[in-house]
C-alpha positions in Angstrom: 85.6 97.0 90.6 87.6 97.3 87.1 90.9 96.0 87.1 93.3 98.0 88.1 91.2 101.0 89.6 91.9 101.8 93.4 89.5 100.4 95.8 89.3 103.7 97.9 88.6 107.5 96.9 88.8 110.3 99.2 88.0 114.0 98.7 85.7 117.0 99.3 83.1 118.5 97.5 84.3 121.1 95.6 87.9 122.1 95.2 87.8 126.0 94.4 87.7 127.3 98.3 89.4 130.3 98.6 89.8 129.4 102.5 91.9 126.2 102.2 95.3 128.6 100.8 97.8 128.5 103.7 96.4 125.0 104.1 95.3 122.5 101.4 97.0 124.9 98.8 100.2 127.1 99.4 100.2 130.6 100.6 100.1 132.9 96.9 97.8 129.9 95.2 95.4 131.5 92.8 92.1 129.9 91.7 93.5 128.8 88.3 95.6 126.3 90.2 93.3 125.2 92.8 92.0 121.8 90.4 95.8 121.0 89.7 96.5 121.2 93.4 93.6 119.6 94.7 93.8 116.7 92.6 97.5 115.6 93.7 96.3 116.0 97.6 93.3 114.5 97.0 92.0 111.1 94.8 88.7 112.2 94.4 86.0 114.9 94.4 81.9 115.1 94.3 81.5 118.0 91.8 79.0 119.9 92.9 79.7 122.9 90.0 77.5 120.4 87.3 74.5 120.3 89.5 74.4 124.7 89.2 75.5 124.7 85.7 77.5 122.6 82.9 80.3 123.3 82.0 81.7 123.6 78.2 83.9 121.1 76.3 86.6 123.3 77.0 86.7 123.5 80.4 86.0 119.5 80.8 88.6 118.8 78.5 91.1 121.5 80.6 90.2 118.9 84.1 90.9 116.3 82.8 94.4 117.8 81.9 94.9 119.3 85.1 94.3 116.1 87.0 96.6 113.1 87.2 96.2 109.5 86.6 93.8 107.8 88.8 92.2 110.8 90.0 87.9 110.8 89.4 85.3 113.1 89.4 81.9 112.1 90.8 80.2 114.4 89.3 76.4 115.5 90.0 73.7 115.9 87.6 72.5 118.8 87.1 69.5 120.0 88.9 67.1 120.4 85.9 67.4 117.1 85.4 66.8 116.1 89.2 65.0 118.8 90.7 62.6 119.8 88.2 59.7 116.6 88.5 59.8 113.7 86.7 62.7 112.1 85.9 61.5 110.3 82.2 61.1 113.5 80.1 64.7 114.4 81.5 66.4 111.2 79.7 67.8 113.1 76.7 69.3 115.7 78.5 70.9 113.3 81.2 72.3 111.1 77.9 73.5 114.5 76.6 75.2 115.4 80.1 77.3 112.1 80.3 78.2 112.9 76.6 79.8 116.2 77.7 81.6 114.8 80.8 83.0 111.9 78.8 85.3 113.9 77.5 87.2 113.4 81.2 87.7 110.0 79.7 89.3 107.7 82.6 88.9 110.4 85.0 85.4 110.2 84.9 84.1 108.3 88.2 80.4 107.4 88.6 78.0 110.2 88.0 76.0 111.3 91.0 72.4 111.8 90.8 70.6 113.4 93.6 66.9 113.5 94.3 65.2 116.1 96.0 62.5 115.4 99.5 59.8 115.4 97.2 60.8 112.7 95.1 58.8 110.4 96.9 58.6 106.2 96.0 55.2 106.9 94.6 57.4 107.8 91.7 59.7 104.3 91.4 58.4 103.5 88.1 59.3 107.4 86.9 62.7 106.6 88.5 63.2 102.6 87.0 62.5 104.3 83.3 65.4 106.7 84.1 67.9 104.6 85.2 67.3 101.8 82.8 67.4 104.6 80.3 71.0 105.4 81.6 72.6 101.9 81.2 73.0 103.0 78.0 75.8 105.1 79.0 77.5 102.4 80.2 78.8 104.3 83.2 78.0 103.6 86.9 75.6 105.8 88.1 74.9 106.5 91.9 71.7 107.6 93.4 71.0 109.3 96.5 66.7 109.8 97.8 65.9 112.4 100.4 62.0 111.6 101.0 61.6 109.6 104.2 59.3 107.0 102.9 62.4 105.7 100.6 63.8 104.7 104.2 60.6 103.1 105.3 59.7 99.5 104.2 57.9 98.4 101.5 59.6 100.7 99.7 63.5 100.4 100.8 63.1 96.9 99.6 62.0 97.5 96.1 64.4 100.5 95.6 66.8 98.0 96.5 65.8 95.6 94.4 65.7 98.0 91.5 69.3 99.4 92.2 70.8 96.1 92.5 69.1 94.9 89.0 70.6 97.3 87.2 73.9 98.2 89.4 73.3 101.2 90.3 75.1 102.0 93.5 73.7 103.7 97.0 74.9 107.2 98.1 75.0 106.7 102.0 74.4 110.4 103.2 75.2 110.6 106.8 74.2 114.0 108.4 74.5 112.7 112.1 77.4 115.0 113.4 75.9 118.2 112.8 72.5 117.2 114.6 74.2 116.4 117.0 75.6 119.7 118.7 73.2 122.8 119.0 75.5 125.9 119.0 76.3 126.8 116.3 74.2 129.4 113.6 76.5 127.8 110.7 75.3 124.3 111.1 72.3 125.1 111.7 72.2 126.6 108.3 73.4 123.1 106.9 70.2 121.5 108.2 69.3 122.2 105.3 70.5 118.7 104.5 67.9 116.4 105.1 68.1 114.4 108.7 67.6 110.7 107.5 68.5 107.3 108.7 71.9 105.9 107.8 71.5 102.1 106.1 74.5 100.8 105.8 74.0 98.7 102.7 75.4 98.9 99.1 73.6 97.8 95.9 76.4 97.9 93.1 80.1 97.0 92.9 80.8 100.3 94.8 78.8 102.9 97.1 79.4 106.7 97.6 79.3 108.1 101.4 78.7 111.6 101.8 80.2 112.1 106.0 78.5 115.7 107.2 80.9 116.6 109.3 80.8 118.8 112.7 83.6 121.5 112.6 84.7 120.2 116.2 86.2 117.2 115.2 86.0 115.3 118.3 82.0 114.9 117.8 82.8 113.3 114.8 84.7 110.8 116.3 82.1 107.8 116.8 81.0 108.0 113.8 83.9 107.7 112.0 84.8 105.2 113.7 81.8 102.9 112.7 82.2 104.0 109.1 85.5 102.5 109.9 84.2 99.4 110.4 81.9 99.5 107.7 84.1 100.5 104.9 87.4 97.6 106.3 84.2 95.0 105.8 83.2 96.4 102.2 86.7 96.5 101.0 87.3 93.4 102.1 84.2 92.5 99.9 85.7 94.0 97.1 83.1 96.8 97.1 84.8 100.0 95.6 84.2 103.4 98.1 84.3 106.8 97.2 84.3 109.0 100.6 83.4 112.6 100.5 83.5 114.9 103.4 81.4 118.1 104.0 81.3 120.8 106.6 79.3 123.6 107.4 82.7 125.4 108.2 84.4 124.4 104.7 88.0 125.6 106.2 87.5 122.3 107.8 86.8 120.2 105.2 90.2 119.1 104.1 91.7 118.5 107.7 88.5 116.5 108.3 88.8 113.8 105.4 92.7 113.8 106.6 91.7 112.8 109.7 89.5 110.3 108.7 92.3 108.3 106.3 94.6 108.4 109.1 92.0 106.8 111.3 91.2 104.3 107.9 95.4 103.5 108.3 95.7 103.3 112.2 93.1 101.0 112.1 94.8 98.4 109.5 92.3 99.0 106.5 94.0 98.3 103.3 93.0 101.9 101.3 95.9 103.5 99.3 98.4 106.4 100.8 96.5 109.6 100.6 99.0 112.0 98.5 98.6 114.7 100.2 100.4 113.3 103.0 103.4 112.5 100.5 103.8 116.3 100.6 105.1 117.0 104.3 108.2 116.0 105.2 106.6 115.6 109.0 102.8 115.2 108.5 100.5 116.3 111.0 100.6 113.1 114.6 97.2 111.9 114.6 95.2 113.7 117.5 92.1 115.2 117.6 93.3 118.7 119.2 
């Protein structure tokens, strides 16, 4: 972790949602607002709008304005890069994305790459060339596989080993909560989202978790509580954790990660005072209903 940076990041994974005015953002909010609100309710966010399309040097310069101190954008590479093959010829253009985002300067958080299911560890050499490539940068880089095999030894091992060489951290992606209930045509639609084993391990300095949540919160509630656990022990470590919550219903996304801090504080784990709760003069009692 670098001196003086928090040792816990919370957010979403996008902040331009319509549905969270009369929530998250005040009733009247419009969209040109919604990065300058978000970002002083929230420490964090995954980015997803770089993995569709990048964005000019005007609008990465206009984030970083509209954000405060401390606040960091894991941001995600953009699918030609990731989705499109091999990673090797891609090198350029990933060097020439992290040249655009630096313009966030110290908002910038570790970039996010995510592999698709057919990225399989047949390809580990494609994928060592890449991110040795990107330690030029000299930013942290976070990688997240979706092909079963990568969860399967031999080949957990030498990712691993690979990742931990050149510290590059893990994106936990933990999908559990929405295969867990069956009634509902909206998560079903997010199954989309690969259903793979959680390893709780970390590789770098830091680790981002990407929690799929359920939109009843109460089938959440077990696992949250062992990422809990997890994240006390890591941040005891001195590993650095970035938290992101989804949700097939995205109204719910906000009240989710809420939850999940207050849980983070009721059980005694040392993470920073989420500012959205410095908002309300009576926040919200801690219940699931």
């Amino acid at each position: 972790m670098l001196s003086g940076q928090s040792p816990f990041f919370i957010g979403c994974a996008v902040w331009a949602y319509k549905g969270w005015i009369g929530e998250l953002y005040p009733q009247g909010t419009r969209a040109a607002d919604f990065l300058h609100l978000y970002s002083r309710r929230f420490t964090t966010v995954e980015g997803n709008t770089t993995f569709y399309a990048v964005p000019n040097a005007e609008t990465v310069t206009r984030w970083a304005a509209d954000t405060p101190p401390g606040f960091e954008f894991c941001l995600k590479l953009p699918r030609d890069i990731t989705h499109k093959g091999l990673l090797k010829p891609n090198i350029p253009t990933a060097l020439k994305f992290f040249e655009e985002m630096s313009l966030l300067g110290k908002r910038l958080g570790p970039i996010f790459a995510q592999l698709p299911p057919s990225y399989s560890p047949k390809l580990i050499d494609d994928l060592a060339s890449f991110v040795e490539a990107w330690q030029q940068t000299g930013t942290r880089l976070a990688l997240e596989v979706r092909h079963q095999d990568w969860f399967a030894e031999p080949h957990t091992s030498h990712l691993t080993a690979l990742l931990e060489k050149l510290n590059v951290g893990k994106v936990l992606l933990d999908t559990r909560p929405i295969y867990s209930e069956d009634d509902d045509p909206q998560i079903e639609s997010e199954r989309r989202k690969p259903k793979l084993p959680v390893q709780f391990s970390v590789t770098a300095p830091f680790s981002l978790i990407r929690f799929i949540s359920h939109p009843t919160l109460s089938v959440n509630q077990p696992f949250m509580e062992e990422w809990v656990t997890q994240i006390k022990q890591w941040l005891s470590l001195g590993t650095q954790i970035y938290f992101f919550v989804h949700c097939p219903v995205e109204e719910k996304s906000p009240s989710t990660a809420r939850y999940f801090q207050k849980l983070l504080e009721q059980n005694r784990v040392e993470v920073p005072s989420l500012p959205w709760n410095t908002l309300d003069s009576t926040p919200n009692q801690l219940s699931l209903w």
